[in-house]
C-alpha positions as a Markdown table, in Angstrom:
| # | Residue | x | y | z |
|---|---|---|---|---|
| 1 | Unk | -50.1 | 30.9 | 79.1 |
| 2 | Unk | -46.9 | 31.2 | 77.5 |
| 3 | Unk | -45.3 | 31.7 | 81.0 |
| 4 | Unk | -46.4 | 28.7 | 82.1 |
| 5 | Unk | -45.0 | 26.8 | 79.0 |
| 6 | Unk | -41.4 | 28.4 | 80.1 |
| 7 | Unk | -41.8 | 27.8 | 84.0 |
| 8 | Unk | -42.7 | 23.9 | 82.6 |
| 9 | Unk | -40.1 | 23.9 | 80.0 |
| 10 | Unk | -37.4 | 24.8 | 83.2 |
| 11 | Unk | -38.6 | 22.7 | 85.8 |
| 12 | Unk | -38.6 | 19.9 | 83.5 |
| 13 | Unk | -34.7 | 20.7 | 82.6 |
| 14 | Unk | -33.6 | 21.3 | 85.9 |
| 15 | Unk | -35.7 | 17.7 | 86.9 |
| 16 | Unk | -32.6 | 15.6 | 86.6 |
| 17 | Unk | -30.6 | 17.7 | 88.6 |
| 18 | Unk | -32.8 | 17.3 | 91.1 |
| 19 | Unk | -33.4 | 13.5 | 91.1 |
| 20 | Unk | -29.3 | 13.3 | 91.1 |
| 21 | Unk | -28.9 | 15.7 | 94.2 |
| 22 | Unk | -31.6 | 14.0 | 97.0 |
| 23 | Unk | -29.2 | 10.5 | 95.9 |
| 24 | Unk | -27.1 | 12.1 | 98.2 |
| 25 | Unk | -23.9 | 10.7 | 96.3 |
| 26 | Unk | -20.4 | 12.1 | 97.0 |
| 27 | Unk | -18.9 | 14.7 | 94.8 |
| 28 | Unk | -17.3 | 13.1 | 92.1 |
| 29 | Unk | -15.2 | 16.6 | 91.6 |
| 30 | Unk | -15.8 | 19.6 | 89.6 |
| 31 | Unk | -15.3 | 19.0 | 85.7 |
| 32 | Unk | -17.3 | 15.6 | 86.3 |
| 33 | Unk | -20.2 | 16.8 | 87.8 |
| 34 | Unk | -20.3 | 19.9 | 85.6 |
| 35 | Unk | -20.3 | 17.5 | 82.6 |
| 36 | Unk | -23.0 | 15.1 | 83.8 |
| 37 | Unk | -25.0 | 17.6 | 85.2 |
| 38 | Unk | -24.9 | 19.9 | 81.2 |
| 39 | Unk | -25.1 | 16.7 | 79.4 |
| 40 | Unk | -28.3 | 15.2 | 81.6 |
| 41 | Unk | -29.6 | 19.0 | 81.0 |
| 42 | Unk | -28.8 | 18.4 | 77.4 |
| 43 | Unk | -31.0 | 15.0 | 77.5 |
| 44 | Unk | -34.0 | 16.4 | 79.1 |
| 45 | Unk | -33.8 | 19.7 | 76.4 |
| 46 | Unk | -32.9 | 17.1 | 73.4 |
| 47 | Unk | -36.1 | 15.0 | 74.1 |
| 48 | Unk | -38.4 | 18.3 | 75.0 |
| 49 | Unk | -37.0 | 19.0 | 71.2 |
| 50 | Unk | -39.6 | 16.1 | 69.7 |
| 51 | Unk | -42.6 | 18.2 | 71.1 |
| 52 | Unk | -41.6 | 22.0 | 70.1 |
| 53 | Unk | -40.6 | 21.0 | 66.6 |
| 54 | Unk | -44.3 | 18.8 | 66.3 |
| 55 | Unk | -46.5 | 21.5 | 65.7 |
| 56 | Unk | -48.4 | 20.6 | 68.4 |
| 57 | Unk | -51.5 | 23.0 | 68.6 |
| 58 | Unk | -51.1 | 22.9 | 72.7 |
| 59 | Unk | -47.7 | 24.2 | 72.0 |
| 60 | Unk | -47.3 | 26.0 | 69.6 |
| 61 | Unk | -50.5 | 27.2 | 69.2 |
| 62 | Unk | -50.5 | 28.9 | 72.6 |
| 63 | Unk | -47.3 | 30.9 | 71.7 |
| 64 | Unk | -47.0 | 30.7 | 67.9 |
| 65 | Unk | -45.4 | 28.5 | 65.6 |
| 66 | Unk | -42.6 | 30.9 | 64.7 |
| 67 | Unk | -41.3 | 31.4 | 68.0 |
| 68 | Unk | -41.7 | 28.1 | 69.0 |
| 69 | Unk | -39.4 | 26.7 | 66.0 |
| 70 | Unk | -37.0 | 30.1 | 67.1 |
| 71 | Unk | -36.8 | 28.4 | 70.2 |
| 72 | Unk | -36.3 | 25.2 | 68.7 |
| 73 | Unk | -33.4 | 26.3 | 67.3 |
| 74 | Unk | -31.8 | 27.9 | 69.4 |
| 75 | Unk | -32.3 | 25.3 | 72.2 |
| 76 | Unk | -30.7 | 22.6 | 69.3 |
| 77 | Unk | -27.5 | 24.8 | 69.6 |
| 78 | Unk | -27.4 | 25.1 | 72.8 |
| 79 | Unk | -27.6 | 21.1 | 73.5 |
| 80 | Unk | -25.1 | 20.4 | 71.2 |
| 81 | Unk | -22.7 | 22.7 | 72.8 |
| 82 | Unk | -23.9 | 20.9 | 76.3 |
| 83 | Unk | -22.9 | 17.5 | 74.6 |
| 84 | Unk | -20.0 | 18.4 | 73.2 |
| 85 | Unk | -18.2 | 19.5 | 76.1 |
| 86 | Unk | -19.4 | 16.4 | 77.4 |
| 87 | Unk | -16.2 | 14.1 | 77.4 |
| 88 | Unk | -13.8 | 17.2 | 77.2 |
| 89 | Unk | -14.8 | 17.9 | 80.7 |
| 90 | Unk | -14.5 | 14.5 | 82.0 |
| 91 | Unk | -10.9 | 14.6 | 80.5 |
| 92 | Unk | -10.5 | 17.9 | 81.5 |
| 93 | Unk | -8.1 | 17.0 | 84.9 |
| 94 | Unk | -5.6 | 15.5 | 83.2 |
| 95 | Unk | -4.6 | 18.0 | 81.5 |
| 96 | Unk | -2.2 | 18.8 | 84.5 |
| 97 | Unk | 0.9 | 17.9 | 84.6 |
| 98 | Unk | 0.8 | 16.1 | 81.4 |
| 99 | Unk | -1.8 | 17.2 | 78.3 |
| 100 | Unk | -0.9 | 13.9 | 76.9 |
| 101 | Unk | -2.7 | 11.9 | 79.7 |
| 102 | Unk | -6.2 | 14.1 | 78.4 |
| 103 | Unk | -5.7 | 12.7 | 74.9 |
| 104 | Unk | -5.6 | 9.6 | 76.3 |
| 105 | Unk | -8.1 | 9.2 | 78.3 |
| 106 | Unk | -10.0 | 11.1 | 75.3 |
| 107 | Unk | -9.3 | 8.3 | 72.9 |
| 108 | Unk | -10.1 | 5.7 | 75.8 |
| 109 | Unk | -13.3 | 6.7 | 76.4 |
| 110 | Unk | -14.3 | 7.3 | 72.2 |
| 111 | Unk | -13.0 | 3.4 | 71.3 |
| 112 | Unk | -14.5 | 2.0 | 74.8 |
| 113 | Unk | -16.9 | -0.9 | 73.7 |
| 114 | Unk | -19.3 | 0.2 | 76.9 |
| 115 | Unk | -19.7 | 4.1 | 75.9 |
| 116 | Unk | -20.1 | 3.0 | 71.8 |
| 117 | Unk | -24.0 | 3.4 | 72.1 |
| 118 | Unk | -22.9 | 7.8 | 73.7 |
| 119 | Unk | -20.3 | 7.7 | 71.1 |
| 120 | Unk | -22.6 | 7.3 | 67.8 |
| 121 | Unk | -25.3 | 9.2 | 69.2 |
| 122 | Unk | -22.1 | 12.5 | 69.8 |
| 123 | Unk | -21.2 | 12.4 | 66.5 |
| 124 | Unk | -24.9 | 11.7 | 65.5 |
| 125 | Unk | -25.6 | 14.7 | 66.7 |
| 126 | Unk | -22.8 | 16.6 | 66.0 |
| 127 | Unk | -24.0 | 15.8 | 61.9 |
| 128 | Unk | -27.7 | 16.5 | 62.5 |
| 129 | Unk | -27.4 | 19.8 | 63.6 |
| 130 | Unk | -25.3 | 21.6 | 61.4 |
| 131 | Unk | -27.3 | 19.8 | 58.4 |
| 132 | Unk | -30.5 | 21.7 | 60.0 |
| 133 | Unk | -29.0 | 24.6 | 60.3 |
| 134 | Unk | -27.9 | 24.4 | 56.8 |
| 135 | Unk | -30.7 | 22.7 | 55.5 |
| 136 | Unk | -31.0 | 25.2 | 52.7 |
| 137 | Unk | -28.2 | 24.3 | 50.8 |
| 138 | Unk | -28.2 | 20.8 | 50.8 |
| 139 | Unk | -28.8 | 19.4 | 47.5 |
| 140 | Unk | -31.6 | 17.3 | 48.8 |
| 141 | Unk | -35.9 | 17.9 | 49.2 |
| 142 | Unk | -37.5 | 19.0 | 52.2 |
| 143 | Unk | -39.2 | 15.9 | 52.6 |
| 144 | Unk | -36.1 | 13.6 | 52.1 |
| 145 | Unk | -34.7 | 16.1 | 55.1 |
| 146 | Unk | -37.6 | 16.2 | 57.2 |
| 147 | Unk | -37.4 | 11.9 | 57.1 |
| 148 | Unk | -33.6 | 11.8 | 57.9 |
| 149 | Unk | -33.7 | 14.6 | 60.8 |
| 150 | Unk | -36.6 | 12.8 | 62.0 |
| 151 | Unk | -35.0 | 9.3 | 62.0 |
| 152 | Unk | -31.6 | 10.7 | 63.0 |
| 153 | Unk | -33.4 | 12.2 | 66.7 |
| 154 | Unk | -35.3 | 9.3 | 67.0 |
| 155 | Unk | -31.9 | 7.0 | 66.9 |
| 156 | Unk | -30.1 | 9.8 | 69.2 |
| 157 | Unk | -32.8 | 9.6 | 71.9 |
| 158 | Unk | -32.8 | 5.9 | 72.0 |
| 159 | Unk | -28.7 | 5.5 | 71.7 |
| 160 | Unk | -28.6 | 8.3 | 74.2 |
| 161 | Unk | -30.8 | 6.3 | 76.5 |
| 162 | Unk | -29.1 | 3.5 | 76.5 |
| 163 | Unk | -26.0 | 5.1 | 77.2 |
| 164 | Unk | -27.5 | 7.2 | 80.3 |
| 165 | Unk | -28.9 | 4.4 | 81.7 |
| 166 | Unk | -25.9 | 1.5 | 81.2 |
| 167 | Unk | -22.9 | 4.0 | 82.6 |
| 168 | Unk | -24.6 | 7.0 | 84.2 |
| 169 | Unk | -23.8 | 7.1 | 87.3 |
| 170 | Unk | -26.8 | 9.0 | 88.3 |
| 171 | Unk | -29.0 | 7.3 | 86.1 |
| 172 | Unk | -29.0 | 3.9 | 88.5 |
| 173 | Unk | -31.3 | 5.5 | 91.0 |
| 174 | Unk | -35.0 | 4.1 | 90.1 |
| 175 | Unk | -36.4 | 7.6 | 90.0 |
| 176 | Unk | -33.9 | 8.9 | 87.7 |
| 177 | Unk | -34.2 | 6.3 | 85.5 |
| 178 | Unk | -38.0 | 6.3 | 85.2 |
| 179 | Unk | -37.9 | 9.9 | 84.0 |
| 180 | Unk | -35.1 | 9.0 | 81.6 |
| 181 | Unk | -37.5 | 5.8 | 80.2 |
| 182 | Unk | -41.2 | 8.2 | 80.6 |
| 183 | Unk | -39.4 | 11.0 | 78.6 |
| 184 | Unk | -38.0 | 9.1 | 75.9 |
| 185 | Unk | -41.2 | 7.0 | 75.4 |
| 186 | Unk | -42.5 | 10.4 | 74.9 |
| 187 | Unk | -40.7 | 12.0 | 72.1 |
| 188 | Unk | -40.4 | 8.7 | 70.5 |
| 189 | Unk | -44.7 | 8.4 | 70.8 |
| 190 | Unk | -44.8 | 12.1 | 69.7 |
| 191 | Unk | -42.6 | 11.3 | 66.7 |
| 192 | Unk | -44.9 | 8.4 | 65.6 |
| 193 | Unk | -48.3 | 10.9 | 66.0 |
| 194 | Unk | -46.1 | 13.1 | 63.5 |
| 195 | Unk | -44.8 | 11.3 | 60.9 |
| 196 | Unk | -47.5 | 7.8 | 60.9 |
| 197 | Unk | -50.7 | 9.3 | 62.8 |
| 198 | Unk | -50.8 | 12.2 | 61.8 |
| 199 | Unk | -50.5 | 11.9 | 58.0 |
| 200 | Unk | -53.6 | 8.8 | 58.4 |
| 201 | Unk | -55.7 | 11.0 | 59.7 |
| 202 | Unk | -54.7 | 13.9 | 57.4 |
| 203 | Unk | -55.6 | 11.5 | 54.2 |
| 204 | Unk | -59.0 | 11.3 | 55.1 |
| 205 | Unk | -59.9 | 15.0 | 54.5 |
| 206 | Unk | -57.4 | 16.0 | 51.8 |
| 207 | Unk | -56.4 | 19.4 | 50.2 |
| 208 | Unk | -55.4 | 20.2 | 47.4 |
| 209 | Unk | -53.0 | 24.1 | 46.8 |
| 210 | Unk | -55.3 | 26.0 | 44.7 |
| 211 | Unk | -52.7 | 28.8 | 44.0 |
| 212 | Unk | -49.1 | 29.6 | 45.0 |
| 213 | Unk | -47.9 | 33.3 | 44.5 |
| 214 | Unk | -44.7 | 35.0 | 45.9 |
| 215 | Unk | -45.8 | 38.6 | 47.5 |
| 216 | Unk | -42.3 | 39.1 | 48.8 |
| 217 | Unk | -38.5 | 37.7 | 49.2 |
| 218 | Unk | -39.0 | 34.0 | 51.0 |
| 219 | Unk | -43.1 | 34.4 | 51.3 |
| 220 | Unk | -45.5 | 32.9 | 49.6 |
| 221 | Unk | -49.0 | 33.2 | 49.9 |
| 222 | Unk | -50.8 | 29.9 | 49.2 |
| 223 | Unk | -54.5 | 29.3 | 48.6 |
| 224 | Unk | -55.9 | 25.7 | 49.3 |
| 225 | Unk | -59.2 | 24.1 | 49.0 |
| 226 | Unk | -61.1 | 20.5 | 50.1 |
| 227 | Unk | -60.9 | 17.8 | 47.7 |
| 228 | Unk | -64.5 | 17.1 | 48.9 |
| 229 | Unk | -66.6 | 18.2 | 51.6 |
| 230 | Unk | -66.8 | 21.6 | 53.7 |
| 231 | Unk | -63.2 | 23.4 | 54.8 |
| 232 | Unk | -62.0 | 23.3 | 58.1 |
| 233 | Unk | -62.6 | 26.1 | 60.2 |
């Protein structure tokens, strides 16, 4: 049921919260743990991102494939704006008495050799985005788009990984960082189903687009047929 897709969806966001609380660590203060705790948030609803936009019948075929690539984009929105707060929150109390002592510690933490791997996969992100949301008027195919967004998540999963688990401080505690490692394995398996399985399997019973006419602004009704043997039901 749809409902339980949602109660999954939140229970699986909220999961690192969880795993960070029963550590039991002291408060690191207030514009800290709100940034880890939107950018870990961010992580869960990032990887989740590999499955909604896979066109997996489970999924999507339980609640429909245009809501579930609505939701897909809106939830991309709404994780970049959890990741780019991000490092403006952990600068965030210096900004009293002296702004200039933000900036700093800005610029510290963007040229630190130990958060490079977080860095690339920020501005990573921060590009792939804006290109899907403005896919349609890039001077480029949809399947030269589809193959960079695809490789572009795959490299922000595994560079945002790496940064979770090196400096987060979370992120040390076993449990924590055996969701981190189970989750990205699988958006980076569901990725390989799409774009390598997938497609294999595909070649074996191939169509061909028997006709291709426009009924109405953006539709197009298309008519496709077997190359050989009986069509799918």
């Amino acid at each position: 049921h749809p409902l339980v897709l949602i109660g999954a969806y939140t229970a699986l966001a909220l999961m690192p919260l969880a795993l960070a609380a029963i550590q039991g660590r002291p408060a690191r203060g207030f514009f800290r743990e709100l940034s880890s705790g939107l950018v870990m948030v961010g992580f869960v609803m990032l990887l989740v991102q590999f499955l909604l936009s896979g066109r997996f019948r489970d999924i999507s075929g339980r609640v429909g494939i245009d809501l579930t690539m609505r939701f897909h984009q809106l939830a991309a929105i709404t994780i970049l704006a959890f990741v780019l707060v991000h490092p403006f929150l952990y600068a965030a109390p210096r900004l009293s008495p002296d702004p200039t002592d933000a900036l700093g510690s800005l610029n510290r933490m963007f040229s630190s050799e130990g958060l490079r791997s977080g860095v690339i996969a920020w501005w990573l992100l921060l590009l792939l985005v804006p290109l899907a949301v403005f896919r349609d008027r890039l001077p480029i195919s949809y399947e030269m788009w589809r193959s960079s967004h695809g490789i572009g998540s795959a490299l922000i999963a595994i560079l945002s990984a790496h940064h979770t688990l090196r400096v987060g401080t979370y992120s040390a505690d076993p449990w924590l960082a055996g969701f981190w490692l189970a989750m990205t394995g699988i958006a980076l398996l569901s990725l390989v189903e799409v774009y390598v399985l997938k497609p294999i399997r595909q070649r074996r019973r191939r169509y061909r687009v028997a006709s291709n006419r426009q009924v109405a602004e953006r539709m197009w009704e298309i008519e496709v047929e077997p190359e050989r043997g009986p069509a799918m039901d």
